[in-house]
C-alpha positions in Angstrom: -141.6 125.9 97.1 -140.5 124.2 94.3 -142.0 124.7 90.2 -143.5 121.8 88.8 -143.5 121.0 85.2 -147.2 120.2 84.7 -148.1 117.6 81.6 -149.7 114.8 81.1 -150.3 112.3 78.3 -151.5 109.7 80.4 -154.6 108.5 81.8 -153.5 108.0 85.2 -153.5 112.4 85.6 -153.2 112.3 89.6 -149.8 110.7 90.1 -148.5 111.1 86.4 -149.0 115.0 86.0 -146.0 116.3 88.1 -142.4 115.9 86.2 -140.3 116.4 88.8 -137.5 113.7 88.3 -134.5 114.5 86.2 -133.8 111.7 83.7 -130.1 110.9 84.7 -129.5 108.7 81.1 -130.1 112.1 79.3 -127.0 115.0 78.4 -128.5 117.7 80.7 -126.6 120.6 80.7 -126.5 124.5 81.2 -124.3 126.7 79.4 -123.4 130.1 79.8 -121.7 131.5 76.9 -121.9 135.2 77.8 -121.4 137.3 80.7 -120.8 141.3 81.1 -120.7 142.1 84.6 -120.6 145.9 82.6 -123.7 146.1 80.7 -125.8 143.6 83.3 -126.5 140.9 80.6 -126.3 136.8 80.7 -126.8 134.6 77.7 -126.5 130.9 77.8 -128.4 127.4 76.6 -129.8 124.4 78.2 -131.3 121.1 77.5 -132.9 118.2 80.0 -135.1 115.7 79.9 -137.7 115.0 83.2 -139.6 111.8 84.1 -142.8 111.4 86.1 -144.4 109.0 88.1 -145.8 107.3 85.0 -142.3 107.2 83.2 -143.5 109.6 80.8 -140.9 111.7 79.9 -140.8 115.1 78.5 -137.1 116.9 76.9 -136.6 120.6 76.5 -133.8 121.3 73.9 -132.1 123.7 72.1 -133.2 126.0 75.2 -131.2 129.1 75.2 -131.7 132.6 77.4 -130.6 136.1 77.0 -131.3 138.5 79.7 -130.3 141.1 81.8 -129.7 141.3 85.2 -129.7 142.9 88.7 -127.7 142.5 91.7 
C-alpha cells in the first residue's frame, strides 16, 4: 500500500486531500551524508515538493534524518 500525505486547504476535500504527485519543476533530492556500516547508523537530508488533484502543492525542506539501523 502506499502512504498518502493527507492535507487540504481547499474546499473541494474529496479529490483535493491526497498529495500523491511529485512536482517534477521542484529540486527534489535525497542525500545521504553519513554511513557506518560499523556502528549501524545513517544520516542524510531531503526536500520535495507534492501536488494534488486541486494543484495545491505542499514542499518539505530542510528535511534531514539520523537514525540507526538493522539488517
Amino acid at each position: 500500500s502506499n502512504s498518502l500525505l493527507l492535507l487540504s486547504n481547499s474546499s473541494n476535500a474529496i479529490e483535493c486531500k491526497y498529495y500523491e504527485n511529485v512536482d517534477t519543476n521542484y529540486y527534489n533530492f535525497i542525500k545521504l551524508t553519513e554511513l557506518d556500516s560499523i556502528n549501524l547508523f545513517i544520516k542524510g537530508e531531503f526536500q520535495f515538493s507534492i501536488i494534488n488533484e486541486c494543484q495545491d502543492t505542499t514542499k518539505v525542506t530542510d528535511g534531514f534524518f539520523d537514525l540507526n539501523y538493522i539488517y
